[in-house]
mmCIF file of the N, C-alpha and C atoms, coordinates in Angstrom:
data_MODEL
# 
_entry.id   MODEL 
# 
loop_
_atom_site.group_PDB 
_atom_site.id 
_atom_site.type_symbol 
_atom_site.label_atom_id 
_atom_site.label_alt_id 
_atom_site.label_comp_id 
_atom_site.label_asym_id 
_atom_site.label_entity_id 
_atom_site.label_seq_id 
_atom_site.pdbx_PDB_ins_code 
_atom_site.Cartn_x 
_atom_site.Cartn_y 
_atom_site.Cartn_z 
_atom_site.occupancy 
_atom_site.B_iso_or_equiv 
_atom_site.pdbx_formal_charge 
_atom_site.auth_seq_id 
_atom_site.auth_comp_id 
_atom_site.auth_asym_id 
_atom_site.auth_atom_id 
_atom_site.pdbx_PDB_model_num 
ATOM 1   N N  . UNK A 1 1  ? 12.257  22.983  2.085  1.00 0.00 ? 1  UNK A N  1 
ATOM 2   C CA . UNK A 1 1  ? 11.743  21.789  1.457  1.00 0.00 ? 1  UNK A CA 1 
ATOM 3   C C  . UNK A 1 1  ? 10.257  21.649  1.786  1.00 0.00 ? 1  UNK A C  1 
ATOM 4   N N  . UNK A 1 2  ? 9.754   21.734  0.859  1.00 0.00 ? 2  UNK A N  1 
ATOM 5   C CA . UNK A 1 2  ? 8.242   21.344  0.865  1.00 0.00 ? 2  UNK A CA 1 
ATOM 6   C C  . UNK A 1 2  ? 7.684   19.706  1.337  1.00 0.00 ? 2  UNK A C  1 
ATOM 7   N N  . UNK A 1 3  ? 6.979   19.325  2.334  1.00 0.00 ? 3  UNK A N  1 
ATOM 8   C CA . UNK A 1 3  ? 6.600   18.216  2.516  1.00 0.00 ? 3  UNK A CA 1 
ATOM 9   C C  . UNK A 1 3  ? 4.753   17.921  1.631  1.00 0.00 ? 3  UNK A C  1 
ATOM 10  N N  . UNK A 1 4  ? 5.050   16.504  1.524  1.00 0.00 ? 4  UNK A N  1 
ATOM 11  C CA . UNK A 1 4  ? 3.252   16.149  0.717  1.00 0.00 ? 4  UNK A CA 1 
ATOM 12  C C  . UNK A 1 4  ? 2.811   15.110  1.293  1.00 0.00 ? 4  UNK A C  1 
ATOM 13  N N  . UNK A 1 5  ? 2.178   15.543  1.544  1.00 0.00 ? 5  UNK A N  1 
ATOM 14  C CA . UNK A 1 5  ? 1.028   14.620  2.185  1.00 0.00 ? 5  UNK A CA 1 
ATOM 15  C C  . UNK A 1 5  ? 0.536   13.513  1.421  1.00 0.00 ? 5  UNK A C  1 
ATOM 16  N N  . UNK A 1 6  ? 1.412   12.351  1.348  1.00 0.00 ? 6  UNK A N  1 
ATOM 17  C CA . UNK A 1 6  ? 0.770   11.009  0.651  1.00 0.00 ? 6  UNK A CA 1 
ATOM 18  C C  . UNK A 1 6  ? -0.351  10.627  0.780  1.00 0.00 ? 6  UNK A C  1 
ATOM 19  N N  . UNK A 1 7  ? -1.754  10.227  -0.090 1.00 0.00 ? 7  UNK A N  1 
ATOM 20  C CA . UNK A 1 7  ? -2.466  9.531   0.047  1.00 0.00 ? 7  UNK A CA 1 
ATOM 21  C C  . UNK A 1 7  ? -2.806  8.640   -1.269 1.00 0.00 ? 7  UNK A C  1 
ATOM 22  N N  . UNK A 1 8  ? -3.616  7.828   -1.658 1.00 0.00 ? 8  UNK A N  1 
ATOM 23  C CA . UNK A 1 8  ? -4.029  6.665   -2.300 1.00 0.00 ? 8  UNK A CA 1 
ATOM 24  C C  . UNK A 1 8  ? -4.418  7.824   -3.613 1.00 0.00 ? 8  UNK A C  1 
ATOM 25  N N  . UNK A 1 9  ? -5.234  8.671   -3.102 1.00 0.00 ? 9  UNK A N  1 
ATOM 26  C CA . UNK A 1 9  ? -5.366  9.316   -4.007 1.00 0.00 ? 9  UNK A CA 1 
ATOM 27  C C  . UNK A 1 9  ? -4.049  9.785   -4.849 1.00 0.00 ? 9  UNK A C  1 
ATOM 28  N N  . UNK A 1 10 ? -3.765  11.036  -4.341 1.00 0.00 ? 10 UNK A N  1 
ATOM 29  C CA . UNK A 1 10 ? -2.567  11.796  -4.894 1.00 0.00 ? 10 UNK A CA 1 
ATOM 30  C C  . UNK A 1 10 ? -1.775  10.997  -5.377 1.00 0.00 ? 10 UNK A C  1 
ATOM 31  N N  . UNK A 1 11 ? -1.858  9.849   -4.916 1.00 0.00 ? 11 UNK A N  1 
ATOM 32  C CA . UNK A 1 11 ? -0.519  8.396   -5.951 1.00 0.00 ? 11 UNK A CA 1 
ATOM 33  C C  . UNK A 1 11 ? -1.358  7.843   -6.854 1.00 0.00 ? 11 UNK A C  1 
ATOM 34  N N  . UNK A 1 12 ? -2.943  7.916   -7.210 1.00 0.00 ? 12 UNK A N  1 
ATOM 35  C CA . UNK A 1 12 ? -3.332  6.910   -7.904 1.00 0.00 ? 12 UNK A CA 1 
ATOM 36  C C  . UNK A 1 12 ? -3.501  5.647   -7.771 1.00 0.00 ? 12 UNK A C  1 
ATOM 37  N N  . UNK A 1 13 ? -3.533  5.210   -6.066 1.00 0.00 ? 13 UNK A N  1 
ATOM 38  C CA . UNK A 1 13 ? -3.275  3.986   -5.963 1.00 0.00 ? 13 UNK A CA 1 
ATOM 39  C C  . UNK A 1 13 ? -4.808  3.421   -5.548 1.00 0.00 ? 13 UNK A C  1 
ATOM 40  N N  . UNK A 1 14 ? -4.599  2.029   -6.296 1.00 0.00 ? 14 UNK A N  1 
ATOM 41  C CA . UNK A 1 14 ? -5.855  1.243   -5.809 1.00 0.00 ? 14 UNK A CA 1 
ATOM 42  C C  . UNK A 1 14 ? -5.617  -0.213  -4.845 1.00 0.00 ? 14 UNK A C  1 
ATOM 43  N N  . UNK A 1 15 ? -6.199  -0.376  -3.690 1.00 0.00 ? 15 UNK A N  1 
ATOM 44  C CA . UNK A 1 15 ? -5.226  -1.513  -3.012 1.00 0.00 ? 15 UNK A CA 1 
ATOM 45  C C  . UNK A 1 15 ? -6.442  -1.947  -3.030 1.00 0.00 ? 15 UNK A C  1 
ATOM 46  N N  . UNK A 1 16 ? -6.482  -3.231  -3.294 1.00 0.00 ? 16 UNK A N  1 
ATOM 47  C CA . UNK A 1 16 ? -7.615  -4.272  -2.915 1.00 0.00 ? 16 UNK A CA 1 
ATOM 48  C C  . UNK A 1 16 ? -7.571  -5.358  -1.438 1.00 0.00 ? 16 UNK A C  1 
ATOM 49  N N  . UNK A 1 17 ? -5.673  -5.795  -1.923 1.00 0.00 ? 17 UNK A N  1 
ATOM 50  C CA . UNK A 1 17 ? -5.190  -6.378  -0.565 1.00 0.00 ? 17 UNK A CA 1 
ATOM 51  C C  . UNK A 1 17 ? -4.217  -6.713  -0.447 1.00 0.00 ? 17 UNK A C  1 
ATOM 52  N N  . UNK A 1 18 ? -3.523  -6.078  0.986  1.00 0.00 ? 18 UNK A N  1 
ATOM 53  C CA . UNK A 1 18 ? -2.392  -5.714  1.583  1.00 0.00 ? 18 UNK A CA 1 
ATOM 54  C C  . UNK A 1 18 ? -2.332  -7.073  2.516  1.00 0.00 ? 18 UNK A C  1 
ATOM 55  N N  . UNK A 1 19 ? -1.223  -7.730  2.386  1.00 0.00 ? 19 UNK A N  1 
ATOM 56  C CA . UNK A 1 19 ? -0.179  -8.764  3.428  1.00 0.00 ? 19 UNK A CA 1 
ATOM 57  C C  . UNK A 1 19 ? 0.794   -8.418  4.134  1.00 0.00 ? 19 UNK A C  1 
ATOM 58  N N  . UNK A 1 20 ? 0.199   -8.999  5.541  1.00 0.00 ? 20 UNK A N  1 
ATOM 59  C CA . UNK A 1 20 ? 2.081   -8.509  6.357  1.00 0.00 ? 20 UNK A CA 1 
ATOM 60  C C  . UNK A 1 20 ? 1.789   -10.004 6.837  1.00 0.00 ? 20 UNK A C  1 
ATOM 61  N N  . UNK A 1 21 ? 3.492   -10.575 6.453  1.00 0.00 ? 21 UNK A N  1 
ATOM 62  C CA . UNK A 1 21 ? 3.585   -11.890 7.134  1.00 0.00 ? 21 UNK A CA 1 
ATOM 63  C C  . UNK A 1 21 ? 4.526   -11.258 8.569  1.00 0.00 ? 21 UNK A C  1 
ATOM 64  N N  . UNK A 1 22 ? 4.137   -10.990 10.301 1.00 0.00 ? 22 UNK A N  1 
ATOM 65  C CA . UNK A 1 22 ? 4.989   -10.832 10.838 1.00 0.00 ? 22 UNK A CA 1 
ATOM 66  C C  . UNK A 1 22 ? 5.195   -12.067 11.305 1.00 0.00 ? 22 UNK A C  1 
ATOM 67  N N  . UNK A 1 23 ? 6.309   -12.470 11.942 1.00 0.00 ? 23 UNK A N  1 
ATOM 68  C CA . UNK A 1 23 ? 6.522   -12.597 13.018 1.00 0.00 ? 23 UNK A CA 1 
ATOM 69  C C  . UNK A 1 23 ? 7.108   -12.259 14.671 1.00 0.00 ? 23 UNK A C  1 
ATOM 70  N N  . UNK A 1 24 ? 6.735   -12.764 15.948 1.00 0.00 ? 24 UNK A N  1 
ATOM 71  C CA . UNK A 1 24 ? 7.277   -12.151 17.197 1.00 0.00 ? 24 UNK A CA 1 
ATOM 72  C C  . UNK A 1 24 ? 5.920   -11.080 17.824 1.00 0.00 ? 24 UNK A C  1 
ATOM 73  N N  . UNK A 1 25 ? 6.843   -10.417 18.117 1.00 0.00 ? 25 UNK A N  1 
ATOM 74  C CA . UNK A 1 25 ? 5.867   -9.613  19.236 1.00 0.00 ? 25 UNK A CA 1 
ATOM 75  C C  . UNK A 1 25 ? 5.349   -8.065  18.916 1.00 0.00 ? 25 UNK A C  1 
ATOM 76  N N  . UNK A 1 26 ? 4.912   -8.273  17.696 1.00 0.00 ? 26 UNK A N  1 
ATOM 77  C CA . UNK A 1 26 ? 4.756   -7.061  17.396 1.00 0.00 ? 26 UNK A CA 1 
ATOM 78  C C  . UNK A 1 26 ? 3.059   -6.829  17.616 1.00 0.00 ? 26 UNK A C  1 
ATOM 79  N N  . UNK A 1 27 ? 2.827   -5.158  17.936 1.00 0.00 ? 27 UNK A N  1 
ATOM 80  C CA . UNK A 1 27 ? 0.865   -5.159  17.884 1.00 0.00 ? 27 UNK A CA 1 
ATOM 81  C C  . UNK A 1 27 ? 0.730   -4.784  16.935 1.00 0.00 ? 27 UNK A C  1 
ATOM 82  N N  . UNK A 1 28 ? -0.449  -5.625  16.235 1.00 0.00 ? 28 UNK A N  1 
ATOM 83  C CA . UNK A 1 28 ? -1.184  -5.497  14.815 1.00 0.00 ? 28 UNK A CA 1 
ATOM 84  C C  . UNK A 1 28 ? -1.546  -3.718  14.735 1.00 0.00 ? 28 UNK A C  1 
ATOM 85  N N  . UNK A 1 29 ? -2.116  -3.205  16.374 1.00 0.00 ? 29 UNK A N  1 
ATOM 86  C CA . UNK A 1 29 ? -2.726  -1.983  16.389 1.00 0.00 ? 29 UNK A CA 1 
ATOM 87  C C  . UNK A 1 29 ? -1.781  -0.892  15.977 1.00 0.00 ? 29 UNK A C  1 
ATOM 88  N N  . UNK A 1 30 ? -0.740  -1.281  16.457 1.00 0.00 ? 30 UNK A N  1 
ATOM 89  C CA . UNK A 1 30 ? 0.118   -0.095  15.820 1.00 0.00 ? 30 UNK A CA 1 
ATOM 90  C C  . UNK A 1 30 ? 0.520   0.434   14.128 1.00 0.00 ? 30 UNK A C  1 
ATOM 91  N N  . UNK A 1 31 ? 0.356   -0.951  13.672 1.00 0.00 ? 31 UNK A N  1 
ATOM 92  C CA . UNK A 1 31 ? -0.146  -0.836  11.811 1.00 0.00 ? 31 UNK A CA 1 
ATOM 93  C C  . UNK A 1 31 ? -1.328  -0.350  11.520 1.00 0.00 ? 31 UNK A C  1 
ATOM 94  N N  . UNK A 1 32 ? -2.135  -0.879  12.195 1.00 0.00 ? 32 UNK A N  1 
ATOM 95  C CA . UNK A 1 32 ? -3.378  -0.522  11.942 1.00 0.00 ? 32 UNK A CA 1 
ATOM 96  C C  . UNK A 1 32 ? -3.883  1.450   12.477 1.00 0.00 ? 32 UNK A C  1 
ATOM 97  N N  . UNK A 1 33 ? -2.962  1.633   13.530 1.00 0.00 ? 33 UNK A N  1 
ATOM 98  C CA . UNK A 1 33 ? -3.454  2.909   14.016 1.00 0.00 ? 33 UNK A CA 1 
ATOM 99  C C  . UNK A 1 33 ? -2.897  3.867   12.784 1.00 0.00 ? 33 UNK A C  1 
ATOM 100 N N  . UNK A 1 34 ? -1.841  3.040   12.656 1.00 0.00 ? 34 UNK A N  1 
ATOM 101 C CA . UNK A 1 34 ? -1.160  4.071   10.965 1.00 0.00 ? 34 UNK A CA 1 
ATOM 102 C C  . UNK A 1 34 ? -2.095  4.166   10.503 1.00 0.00 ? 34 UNK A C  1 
ATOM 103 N N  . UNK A 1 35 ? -2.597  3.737   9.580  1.00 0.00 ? 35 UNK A N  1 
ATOM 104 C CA . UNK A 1 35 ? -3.635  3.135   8.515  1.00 0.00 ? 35 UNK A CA 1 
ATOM 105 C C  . UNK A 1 35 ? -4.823  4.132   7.993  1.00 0.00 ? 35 UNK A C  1 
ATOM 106 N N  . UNK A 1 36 ? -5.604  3.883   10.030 1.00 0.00 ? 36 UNK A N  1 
ATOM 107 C CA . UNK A 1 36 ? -6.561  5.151   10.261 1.00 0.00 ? 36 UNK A CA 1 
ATOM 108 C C  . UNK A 1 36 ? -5.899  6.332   10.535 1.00 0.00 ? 36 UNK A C  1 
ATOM 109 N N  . UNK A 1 37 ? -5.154  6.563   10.858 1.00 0.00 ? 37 UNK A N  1 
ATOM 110 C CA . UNK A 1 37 ? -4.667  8.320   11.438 1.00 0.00 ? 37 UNK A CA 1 
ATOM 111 C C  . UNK A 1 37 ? -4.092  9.033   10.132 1.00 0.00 ? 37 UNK A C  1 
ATOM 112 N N  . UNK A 1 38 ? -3.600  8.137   9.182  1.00 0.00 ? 38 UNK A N  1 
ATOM 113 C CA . UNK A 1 38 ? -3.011  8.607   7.716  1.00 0.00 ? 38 UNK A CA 1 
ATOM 114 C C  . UNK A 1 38 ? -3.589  8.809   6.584  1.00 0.00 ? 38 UNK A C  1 
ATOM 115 N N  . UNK A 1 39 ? -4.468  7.680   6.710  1.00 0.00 ? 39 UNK A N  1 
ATOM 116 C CA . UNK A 1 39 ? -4.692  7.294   5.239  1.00 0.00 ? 39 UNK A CA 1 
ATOM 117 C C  . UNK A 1 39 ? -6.347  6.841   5.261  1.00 0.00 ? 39 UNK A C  1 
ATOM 118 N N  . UNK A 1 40 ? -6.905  7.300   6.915  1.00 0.00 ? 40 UNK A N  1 
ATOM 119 C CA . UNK A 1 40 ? -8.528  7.490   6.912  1.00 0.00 ? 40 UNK A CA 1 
ATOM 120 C C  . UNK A 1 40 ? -8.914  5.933   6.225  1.00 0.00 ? 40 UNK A C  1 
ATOM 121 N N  . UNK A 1 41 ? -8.342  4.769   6.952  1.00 0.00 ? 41 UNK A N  1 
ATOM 122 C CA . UNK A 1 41 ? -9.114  3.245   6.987  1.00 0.00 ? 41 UNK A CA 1 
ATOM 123 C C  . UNK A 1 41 ? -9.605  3.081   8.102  1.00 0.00 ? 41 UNK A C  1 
ATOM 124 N N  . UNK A 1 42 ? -10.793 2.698   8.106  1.00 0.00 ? 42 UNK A N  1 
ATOM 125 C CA . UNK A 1 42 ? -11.279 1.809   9.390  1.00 0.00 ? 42 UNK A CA 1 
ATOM 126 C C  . UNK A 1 42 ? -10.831 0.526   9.849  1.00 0.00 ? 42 UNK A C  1 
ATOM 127 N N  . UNK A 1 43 ? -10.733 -0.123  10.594 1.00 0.00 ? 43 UNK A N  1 
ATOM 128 C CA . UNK A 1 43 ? -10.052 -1.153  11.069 1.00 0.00 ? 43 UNK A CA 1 
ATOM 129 C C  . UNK A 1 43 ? -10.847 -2.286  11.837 1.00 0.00 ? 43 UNK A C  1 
ATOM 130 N N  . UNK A 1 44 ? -10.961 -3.483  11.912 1.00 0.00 ? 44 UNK A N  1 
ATOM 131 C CA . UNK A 1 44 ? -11.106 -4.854  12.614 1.00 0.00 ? 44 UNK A CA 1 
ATOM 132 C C  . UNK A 1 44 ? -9.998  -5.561  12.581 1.00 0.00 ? 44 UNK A C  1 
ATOM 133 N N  . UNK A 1 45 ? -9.919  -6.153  13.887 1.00 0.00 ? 45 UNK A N  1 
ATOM 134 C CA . UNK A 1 45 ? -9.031  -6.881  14.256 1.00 0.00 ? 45 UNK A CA 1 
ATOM 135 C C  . UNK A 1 45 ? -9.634  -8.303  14.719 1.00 0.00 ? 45 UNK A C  1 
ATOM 136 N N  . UNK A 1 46 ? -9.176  -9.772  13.940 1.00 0.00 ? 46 UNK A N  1 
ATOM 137 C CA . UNK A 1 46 ? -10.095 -10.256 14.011 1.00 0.00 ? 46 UNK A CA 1 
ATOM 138 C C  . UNK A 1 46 ? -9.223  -11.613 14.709 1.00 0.00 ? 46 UNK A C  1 
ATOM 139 N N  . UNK A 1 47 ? -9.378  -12.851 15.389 1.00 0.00 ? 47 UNK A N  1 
ATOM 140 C CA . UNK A 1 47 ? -8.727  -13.715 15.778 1.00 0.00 ? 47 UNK A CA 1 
ATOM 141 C C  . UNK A 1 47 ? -9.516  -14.768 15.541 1.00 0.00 ? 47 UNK A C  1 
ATOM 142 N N  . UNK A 1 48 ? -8.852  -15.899 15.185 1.00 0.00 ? 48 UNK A N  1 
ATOM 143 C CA . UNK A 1 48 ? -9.234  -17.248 14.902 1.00 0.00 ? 48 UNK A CA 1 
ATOM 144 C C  . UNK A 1 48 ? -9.359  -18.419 16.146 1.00 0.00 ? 48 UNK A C  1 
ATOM 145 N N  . UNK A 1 49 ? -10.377 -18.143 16.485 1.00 0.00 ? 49 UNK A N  1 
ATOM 146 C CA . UNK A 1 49 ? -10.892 -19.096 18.156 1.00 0.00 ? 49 UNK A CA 1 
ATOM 147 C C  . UNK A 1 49 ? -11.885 -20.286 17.692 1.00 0.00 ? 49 UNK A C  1 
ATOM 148 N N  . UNK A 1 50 ? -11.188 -20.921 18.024 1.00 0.00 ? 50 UNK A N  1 
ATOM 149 C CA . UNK A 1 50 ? -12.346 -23.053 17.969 1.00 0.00 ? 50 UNK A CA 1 
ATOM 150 C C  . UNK A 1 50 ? -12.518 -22.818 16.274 1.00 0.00 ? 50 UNK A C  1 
ATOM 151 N N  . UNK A 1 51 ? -11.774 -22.799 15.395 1.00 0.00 ? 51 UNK A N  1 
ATOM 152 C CA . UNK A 1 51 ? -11.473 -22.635 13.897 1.00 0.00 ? 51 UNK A CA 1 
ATOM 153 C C  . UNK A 1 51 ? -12.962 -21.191 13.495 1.00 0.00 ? 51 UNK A C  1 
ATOM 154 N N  . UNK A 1 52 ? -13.225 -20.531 14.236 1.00 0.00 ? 52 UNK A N  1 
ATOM 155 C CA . UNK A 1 52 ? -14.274 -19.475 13.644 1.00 0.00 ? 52 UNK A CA 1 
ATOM 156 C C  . UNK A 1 52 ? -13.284 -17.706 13.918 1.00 0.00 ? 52 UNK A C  1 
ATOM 157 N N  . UNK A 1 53 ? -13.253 -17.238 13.268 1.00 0.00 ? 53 UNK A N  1 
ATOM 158 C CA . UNK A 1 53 ? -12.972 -15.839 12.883 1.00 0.00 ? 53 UNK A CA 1 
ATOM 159 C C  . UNK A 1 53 ? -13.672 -15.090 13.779 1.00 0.00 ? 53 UNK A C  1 
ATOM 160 N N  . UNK A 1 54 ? -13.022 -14.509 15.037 1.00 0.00 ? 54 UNK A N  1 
ATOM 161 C CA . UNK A 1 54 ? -13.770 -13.497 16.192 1.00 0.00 ? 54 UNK A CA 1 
ATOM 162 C C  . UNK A 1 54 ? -13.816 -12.300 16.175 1.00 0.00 ? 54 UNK A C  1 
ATOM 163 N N  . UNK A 1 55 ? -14.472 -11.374 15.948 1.00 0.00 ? 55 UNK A N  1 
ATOM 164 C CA . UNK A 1 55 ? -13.465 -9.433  16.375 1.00 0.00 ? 55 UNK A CA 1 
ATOM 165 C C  . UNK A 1 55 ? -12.750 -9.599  17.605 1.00 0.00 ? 55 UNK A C  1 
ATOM 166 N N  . UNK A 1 56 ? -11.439 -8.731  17.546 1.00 0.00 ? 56 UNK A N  1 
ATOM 167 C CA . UNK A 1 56 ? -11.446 -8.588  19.128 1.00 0.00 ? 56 UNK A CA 1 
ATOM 168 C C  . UNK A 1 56 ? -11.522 -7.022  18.954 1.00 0.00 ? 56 UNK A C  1 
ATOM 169 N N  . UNK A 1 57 ? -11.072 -6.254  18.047 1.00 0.00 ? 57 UNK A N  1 
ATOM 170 C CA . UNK A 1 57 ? -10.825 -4.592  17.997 1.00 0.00 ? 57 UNK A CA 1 
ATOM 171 C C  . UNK A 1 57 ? -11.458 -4.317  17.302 1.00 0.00 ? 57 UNK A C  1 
ATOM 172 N N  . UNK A 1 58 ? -12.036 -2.722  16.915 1.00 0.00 ? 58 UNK A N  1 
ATOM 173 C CA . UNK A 1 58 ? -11.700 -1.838  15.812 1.00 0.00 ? 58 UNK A CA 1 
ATOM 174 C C  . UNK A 1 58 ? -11.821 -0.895  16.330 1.00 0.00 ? 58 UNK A C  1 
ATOM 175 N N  . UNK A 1 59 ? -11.837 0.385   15.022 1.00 0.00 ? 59 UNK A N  1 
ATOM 176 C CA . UNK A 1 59 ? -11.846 1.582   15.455 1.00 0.00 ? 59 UNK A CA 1 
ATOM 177 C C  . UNK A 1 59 ? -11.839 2.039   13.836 1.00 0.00 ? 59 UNK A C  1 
ATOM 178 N N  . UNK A 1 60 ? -13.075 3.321   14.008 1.00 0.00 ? 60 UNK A N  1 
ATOM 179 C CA . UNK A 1 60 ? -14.267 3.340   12.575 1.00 0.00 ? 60 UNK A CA 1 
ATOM 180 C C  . UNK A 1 60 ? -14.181 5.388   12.630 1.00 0.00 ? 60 UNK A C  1 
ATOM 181 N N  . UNK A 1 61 ? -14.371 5.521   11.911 1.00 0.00 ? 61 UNK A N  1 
ATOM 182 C CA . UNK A 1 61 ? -14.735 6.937   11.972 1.00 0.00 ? 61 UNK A CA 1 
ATOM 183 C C  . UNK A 1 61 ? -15.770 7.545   10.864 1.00 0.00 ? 61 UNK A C  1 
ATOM 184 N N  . UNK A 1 62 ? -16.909 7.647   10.652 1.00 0.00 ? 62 UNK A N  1 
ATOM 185 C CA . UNK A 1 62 ? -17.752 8.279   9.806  1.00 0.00 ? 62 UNK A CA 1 
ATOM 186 C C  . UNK A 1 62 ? -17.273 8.780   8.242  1.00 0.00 ? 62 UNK A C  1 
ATOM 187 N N  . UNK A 1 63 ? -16.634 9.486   8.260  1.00 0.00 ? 63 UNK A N  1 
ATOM 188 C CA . UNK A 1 63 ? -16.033 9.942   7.241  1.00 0.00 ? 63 UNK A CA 1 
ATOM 189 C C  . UNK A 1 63 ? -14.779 8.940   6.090  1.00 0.00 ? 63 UNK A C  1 
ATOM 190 N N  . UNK A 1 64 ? -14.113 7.643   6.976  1.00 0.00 ? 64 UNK A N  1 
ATOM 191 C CA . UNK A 1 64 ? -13.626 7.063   5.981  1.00 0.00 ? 64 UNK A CA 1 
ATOM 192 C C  . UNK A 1 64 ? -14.277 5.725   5.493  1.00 0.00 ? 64 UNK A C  1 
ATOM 193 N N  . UNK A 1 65 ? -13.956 5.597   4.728  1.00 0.00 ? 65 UNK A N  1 
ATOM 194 C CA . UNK A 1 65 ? -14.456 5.380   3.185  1.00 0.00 ? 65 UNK A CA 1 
ATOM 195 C C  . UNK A 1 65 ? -13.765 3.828   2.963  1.00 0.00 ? 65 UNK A C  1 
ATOM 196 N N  . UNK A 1 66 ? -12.622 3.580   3.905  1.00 0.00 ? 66 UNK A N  1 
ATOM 197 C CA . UNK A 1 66 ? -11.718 2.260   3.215  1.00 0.00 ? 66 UNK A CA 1 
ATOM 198 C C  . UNK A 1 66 ? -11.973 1.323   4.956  1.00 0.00 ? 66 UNK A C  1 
ATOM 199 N N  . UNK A 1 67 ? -11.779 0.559   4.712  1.00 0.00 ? 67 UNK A N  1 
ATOM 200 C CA . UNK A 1 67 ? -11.553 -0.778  5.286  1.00 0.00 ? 67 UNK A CA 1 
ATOM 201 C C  . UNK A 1 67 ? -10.594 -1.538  5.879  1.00 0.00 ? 67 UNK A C  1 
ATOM 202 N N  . UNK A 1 68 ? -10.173 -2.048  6.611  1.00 0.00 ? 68 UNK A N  1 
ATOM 203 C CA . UNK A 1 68 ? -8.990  -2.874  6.611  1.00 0.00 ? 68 UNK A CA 1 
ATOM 204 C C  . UNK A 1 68 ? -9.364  -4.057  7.889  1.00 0.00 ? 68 UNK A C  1 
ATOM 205 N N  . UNK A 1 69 ? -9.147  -5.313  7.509  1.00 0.00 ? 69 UNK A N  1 
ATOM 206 C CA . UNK A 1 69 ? -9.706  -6.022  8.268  1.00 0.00 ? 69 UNK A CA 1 
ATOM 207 C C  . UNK A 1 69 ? -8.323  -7.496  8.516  1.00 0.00 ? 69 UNK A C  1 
ATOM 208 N N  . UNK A 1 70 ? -7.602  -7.388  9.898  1.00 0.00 ? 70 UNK A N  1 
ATOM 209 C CA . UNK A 1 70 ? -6.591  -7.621  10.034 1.00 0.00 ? 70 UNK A CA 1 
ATOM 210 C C  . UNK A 1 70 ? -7.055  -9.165  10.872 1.00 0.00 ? 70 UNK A C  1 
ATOM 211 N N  . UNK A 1 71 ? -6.489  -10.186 10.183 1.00 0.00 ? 71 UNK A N  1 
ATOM 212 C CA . UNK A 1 71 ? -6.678  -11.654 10.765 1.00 0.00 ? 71 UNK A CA 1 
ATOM 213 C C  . UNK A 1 71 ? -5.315  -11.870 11.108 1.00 0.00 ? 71 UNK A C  1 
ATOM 214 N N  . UNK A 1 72 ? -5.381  -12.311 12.812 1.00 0.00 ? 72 UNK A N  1 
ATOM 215 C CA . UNK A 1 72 ? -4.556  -12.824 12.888 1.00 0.00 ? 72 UNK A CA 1 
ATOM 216 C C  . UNK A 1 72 ? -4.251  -14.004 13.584 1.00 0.00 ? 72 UNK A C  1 
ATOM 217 N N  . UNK A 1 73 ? -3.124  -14.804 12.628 1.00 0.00 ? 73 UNK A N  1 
ATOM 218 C CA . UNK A 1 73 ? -2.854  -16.582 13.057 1.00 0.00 ? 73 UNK A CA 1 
ATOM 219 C C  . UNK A 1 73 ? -1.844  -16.593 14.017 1.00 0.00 ? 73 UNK A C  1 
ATOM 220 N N  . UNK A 1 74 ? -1.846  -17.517 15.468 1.00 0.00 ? 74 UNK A N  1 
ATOM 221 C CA . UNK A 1 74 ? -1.397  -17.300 16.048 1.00 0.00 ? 74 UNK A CA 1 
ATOM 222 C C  . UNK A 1 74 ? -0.423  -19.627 15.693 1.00 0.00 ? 74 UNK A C  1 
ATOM 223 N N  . UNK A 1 75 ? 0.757   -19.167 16.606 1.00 0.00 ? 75 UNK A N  1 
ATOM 224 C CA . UNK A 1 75 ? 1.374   -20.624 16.263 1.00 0.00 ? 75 UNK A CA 1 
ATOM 225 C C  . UNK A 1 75 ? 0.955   -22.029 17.379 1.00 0.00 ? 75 UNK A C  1 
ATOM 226 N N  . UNK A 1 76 ? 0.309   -22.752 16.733 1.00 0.00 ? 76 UNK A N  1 
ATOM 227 C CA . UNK A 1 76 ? 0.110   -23.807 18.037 1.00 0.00 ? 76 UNK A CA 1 
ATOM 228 C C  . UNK A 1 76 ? 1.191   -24.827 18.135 1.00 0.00 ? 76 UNK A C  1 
ATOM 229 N N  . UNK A 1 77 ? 2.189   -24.922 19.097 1.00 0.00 ? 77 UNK A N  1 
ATOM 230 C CA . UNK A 1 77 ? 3.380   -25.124 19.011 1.00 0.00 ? 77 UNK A CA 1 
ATOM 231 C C  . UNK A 1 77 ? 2.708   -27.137 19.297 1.00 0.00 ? 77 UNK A C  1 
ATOM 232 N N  . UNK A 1 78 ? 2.065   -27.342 19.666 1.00 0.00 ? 78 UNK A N  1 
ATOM 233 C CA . UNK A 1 78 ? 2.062   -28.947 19.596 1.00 0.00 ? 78 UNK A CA 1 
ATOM 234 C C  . UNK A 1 78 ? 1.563   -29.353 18.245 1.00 0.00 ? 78 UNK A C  1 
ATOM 235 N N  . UNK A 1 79 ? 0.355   -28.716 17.352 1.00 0.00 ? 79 UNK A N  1 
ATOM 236 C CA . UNK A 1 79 ? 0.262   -28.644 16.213 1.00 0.00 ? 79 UNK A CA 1 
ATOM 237 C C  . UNK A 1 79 ? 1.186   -28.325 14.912 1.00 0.00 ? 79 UNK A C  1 
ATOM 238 N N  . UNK A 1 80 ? 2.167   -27.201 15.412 1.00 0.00 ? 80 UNK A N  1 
ATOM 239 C CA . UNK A 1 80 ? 3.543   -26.778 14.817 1.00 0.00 ? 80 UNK A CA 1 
ATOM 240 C C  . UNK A 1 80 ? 2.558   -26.372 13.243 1.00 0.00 ? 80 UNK A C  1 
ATOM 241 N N  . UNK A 1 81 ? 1.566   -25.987 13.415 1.00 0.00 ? 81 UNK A N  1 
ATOM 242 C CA . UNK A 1 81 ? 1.252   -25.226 12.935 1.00 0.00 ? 81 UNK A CA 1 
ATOM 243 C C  . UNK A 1 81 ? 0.350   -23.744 12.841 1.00 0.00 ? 81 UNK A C  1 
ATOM 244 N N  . UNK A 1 82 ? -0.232  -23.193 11.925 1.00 0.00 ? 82 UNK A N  1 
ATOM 245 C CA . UNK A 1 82 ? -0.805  -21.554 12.568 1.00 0.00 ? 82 UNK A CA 1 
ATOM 246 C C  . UNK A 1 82 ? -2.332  -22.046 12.372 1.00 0.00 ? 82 UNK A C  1 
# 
């Protein structure tokens, strides 16, 4: 059996923008390390501190070409909201 190497290309695909609603304890980095190691996106990881949008991560490599810029809402349980 022959294996193929999926990419955006070879499918024709155009993503403008991708949603993951998680919840629990999962790391954003481990989606994100997919992302770059597969499919050659660069990555920010960004957190929402005193209502302003912070980096806390990334990880970039010269050669790719795509983006991915991961916000994430965390739950303020006296607010009971994100």
């Amino acid at each position: 059996m022959v294996k193929n190497k999926l990419t955006f290309e070879s499918e024709n695909l155009v993503g403008d923008y991708i949603s993951f609603n998680i919840q629990g304890l999962i790391d954003p980095e481990l989606i994100l390390n997919y992302l770059f190691q597969n499919f050659g996106f660069n990555y920010t990881i960004e957190k929402r501190i005193n209502g302003k949008w912070k980096s806390e991560s990334s990880n970039s490599a010269r050669q790719n070409q795509f983006k991915v810029s991961f916000r994430q809402h965390e739950y303020i349980l006296e607010a009971k909201s994100f």
